[in-house]
C-alpha positions as CSV (number, residue, x, y, z in Angstrom):
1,X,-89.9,-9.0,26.0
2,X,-89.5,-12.2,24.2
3,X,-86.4,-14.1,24.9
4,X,-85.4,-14.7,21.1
5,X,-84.8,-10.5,21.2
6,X,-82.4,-11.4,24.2
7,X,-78.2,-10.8,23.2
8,X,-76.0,-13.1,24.8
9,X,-73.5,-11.8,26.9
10,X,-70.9,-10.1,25.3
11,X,-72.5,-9.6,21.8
12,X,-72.3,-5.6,20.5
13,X,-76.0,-4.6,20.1
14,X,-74.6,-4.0,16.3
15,X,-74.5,-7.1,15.1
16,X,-77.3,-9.7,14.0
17,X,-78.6,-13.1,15.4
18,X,-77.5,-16.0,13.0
19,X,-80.7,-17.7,12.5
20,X,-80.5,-22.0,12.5
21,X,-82.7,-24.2,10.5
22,X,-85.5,-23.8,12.6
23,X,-85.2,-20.0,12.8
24,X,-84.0,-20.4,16.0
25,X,-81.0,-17.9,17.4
26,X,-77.8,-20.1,17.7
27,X,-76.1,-16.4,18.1
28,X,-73.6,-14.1,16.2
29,X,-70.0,-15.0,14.5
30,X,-67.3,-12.6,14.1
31,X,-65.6,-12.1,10.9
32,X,-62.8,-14.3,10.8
33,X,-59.8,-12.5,10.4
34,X,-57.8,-13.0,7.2
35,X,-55.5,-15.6,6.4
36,X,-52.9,-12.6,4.9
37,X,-53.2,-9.0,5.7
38,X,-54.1,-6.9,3.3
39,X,-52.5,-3.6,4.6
40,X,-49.4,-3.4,6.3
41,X,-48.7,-1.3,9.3
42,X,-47.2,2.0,8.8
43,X,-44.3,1.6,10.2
44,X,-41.1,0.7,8.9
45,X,-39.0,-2.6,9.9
46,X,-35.5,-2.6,10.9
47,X,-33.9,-5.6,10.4
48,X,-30.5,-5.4,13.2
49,X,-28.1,-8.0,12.4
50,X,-26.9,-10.5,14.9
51,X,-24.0,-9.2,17.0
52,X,-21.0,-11.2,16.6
53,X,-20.1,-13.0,20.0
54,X,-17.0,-11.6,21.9
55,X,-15.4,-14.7,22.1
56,X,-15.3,-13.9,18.1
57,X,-14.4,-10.4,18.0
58,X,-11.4,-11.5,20.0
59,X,-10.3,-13.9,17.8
60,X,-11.1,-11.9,14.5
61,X,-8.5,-9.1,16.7
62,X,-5.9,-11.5,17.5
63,X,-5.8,-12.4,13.8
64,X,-5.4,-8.8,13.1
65,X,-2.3,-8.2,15.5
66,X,-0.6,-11.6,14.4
67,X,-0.8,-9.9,10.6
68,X,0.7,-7.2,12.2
69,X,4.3,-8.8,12.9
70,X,3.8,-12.2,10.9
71,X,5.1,-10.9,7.7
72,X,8.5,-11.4,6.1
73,X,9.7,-8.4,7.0
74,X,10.6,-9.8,10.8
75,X,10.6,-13.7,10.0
76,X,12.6,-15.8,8.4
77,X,10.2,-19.0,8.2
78,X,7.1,-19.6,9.3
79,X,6.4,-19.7,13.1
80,X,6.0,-23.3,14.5
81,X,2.7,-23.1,15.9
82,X,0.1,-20.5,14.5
83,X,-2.9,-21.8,16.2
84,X,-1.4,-21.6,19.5
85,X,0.1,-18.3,19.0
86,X,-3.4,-16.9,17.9
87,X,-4.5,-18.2,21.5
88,X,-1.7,-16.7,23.1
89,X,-2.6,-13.4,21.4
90,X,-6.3,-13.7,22.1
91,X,-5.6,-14.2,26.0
92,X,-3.5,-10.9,26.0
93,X,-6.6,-9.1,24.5
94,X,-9.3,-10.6,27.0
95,X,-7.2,-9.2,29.3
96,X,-6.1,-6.1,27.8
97,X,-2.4,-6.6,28.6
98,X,0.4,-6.3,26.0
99,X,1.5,-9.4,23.6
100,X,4.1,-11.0,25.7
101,X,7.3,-11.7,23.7
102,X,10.5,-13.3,25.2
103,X,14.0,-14.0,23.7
104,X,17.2,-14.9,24.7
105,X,20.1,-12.8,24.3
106,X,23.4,-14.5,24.5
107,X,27.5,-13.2,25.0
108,X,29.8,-13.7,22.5
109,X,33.7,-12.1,21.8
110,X,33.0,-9.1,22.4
111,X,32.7,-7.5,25.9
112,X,31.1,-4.5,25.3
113,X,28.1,-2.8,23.0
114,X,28.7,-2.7,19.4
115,X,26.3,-0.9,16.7
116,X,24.8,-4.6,16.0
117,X,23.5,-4.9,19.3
118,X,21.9,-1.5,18.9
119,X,20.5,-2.5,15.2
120,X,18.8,-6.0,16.9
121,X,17.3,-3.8,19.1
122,X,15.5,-1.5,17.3
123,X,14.6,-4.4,15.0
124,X,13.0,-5.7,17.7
125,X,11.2,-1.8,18.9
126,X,10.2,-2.0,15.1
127,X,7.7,-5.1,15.8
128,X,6.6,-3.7,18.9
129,X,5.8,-0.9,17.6
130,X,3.7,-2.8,14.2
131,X,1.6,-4.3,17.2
132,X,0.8,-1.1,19.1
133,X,-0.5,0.3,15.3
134,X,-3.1,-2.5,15.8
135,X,-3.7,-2.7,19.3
136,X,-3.0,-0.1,21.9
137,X,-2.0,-2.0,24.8
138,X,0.9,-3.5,22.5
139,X,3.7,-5.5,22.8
140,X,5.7,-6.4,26.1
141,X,9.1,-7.5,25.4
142,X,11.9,-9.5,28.0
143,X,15.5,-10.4,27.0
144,X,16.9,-13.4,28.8
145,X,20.1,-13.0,29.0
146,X,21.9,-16.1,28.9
147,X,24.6,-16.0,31.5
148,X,24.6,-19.7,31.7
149,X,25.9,-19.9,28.4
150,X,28.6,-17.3,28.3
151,X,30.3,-19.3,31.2
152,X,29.9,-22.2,29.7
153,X,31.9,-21.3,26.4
154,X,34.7,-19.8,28.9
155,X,34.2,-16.2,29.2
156,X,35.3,-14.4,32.3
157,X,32.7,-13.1,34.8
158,X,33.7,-9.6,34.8
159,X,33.5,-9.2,30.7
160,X,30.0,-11.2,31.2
161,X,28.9,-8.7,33.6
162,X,30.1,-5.4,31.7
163,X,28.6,-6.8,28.3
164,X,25.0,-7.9,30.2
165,X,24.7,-4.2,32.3
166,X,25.2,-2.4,28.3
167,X,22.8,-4.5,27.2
168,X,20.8,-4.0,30.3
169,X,20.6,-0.3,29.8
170,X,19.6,-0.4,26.0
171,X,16.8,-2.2,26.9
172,X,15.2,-0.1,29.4
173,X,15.4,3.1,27.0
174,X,13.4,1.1,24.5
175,X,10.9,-0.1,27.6
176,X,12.4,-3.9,27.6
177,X,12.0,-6.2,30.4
178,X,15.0,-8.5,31.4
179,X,16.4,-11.1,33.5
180,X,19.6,-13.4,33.7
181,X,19.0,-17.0,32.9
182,X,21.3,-18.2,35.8
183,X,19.1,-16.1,38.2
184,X,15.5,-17.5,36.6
185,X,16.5,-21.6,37.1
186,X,17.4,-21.0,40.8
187,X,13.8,-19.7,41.3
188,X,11.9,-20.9,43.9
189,X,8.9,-23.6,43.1
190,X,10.4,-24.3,39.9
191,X,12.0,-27.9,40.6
192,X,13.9,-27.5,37.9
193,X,17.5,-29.7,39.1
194,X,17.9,-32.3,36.7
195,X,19.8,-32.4,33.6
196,X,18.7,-34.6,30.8
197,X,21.6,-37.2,30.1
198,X,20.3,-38.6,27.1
199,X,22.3,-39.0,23.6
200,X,22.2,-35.1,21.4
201,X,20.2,-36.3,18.2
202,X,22.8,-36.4,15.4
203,X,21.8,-33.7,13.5
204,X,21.6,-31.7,16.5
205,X,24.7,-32.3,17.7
206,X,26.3,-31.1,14.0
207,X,25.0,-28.0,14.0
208,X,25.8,-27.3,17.5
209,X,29.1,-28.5,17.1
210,X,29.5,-26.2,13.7
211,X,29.2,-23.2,16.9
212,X,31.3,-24.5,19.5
213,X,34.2,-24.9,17.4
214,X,34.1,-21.0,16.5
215,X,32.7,-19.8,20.2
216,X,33.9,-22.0,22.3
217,X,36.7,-21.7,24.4
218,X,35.8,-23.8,27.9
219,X,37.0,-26.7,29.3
220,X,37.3,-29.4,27.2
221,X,36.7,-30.3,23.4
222,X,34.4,-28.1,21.5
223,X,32.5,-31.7,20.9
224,X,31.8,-31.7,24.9
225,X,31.2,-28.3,25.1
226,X,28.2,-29.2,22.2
227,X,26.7,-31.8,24.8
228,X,27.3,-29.6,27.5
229,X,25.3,-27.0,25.7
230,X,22.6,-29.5,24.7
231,X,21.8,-30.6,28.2
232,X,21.9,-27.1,29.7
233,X,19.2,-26.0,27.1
234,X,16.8,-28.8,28.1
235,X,17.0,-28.3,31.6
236,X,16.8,-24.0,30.9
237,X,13.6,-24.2,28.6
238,X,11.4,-26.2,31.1
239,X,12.4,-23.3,33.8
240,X,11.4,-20.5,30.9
241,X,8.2,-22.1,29.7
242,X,7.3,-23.0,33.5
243,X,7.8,-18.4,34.6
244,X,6.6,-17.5,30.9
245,X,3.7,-19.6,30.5
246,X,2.0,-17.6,28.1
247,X,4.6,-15.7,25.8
248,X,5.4,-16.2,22.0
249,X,9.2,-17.5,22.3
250,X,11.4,-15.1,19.7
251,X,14.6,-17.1,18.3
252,X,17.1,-15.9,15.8
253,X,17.4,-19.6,14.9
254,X,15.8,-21.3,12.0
255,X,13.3,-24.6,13.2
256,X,15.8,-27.4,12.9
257,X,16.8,-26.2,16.4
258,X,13.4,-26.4,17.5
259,X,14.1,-28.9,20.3
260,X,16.2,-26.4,22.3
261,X,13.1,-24.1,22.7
262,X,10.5,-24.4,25.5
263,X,8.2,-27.2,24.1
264,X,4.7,-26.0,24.9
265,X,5.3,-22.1,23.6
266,X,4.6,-20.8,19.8
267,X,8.0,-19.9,18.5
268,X,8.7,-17.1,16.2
269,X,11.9,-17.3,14.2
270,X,13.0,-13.9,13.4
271,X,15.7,-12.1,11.6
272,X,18.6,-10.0,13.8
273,X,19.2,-7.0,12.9
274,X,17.4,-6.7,9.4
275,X,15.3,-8.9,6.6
276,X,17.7,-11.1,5.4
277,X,19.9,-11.6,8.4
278,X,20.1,-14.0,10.8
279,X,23.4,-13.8,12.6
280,X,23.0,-13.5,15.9
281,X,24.3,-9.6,17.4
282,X,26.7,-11.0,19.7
283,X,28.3,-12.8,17.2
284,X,28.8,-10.1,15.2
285,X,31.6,-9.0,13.3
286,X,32.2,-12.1,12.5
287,X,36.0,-12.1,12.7
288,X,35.7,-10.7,16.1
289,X,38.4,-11.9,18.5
290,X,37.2,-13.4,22.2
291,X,38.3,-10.5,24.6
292,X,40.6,-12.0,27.7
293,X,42.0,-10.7,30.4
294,X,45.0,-8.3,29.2
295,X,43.5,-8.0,25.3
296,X,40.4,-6.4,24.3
297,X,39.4,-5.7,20.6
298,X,36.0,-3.6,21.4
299,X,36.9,-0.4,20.6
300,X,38.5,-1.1,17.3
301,X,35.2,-2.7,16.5
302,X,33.1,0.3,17.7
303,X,32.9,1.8,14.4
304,X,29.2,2.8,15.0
305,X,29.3,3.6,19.3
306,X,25.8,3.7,20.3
């Protein structure tokens, strides 16, 4: 057999010798394959979109509860820190617990429940409840009741103490958390001890002084009972921030009073009992006399018993 009739290795006995110049075999090229296909596959393409990251779908959900409750039918300006209350929410919702909301809840004349206490706190079940629409888990929500305060502005211990255990008892029928404020700065690892002595800011001390001379009834002028007030607040909010490190603080206050909150926690300023009012429950009516020892107006004012 002549070795020009020989295929190299591999070839398919199909296809020819390419012949060179000197009619020698310089062996067989395969079609080269077109540049662009000329039929497509039948088969059709699904184009998936990406999927959005969970680090996003947690924040486009914490947007969505903050909507939920961040409307002017709960506050009465806007809250002093959105960002950081979107990051509040969005920790709650990595770890599937309720938003965690904390207020205080102070004592003024009167010493027992009155309809405005129950009104505040069905407010209150009212936002709750716009958050659970949105996102099962909900809204967790503690009332500090601010013992500290009450003794400060001279009421007795025993009309602190009935007032507190109503309140007390409301709360846990609407699924409320609560502690007493005297109790949470004696906590243990806290180190909270010492009371700020610097001068009130003017303007602070005007509006706090606008309250004492209505509420308080302590030792002392209603000016020092301002101070007094002042200095306990800075001491209490470190000891509230330090337990509740990652709540959205609730105030019936407007924002000039900002400085009396805990520093490093978003703050929501919120109407009382309804849109358009701000008075605080406990101050309510507002020609309420402080009860004492042998006089006590409460059930006069009980129009509404709860």
């Amino acid at each position: 057999m002549s070795k020009s009739n020989l295929l190299p290795a591999g070839l398919p006995a199909g296809i020819p010798l390419a012949r060179g110049h000197a009619g020698k075999s310089v062996g067989a090229e395969y079609p080269r394959p077109a540049l662009f296909p000329t039929a497509v596959p039948d088969r059709t393409l699904t184009i998936v979109p990406p999927r959005a990251s969970p680090r996003a779908s947690v924040a486009s959900e914490a947007e969505k509860v903050l909507r939920s409750f961040n409307t002017w039918a709960f506050k009465r300006e806007q809250p002093s820190d959105p960002q950081r209350m979107l990051a509040t929410i969005a920790r709650c919702i990595e770890l599937n617990a309720p938003v965690s909301f904390i207020l205080y809840w102070g004592r003024g004349p009167r010493c027992s429940l009155g309809h405005w206490d129950i009104e505040c706190l069905d407010f209150l079940n009212t936002l709750a409840r716009r958050v659970q629409q949105v996102y099962p888990p909900g809204a967790a929500i503690k009332l500090i009741l601010t013992d500290t305060h009450a003794r400060l502005n001279g009421h007795l211990e025993t009309a602190i103490a009935h007032y507190f255990r109503d309140i007390e008892r409301q709360a846990r029928a609407r699924d409320f958390a609560t502690c007493w404020l005297g109790e949470l700065i004696k906590m243990p690892g806290l180190g909270i001890r010492c009371i700020d002595e610097n001068p009130v800011p003017e303007d602070m001390l005007q509006s706090l002084l606008a309250c004492a001379s209505k509420w308080y009834r302590g030792d002392g002028s209603p000016e020092q009972g301002a101070i007094d007030y002042y200095r306990m607040n800075m001491l209490e909010k470190r000891a509230v921030e330090i337990s509740n490190p990652h709540s959205i603080f609730i105030t019936f206050n407007g924002s000039k009073l900002r400085k009396l909150f805990p520093p490093h926690l978003p703050i929501f300023y919120m109407y009382s009992l309804r849109r358009g009012t701000s008075t605080k429950p406990w101050f309510l009516p507002s020609d309420a006399k402080v009860c004492g020892a042998l006089t006590c107006d409460c059930a006069r004012l009980q129009e509404h018993p709860a």
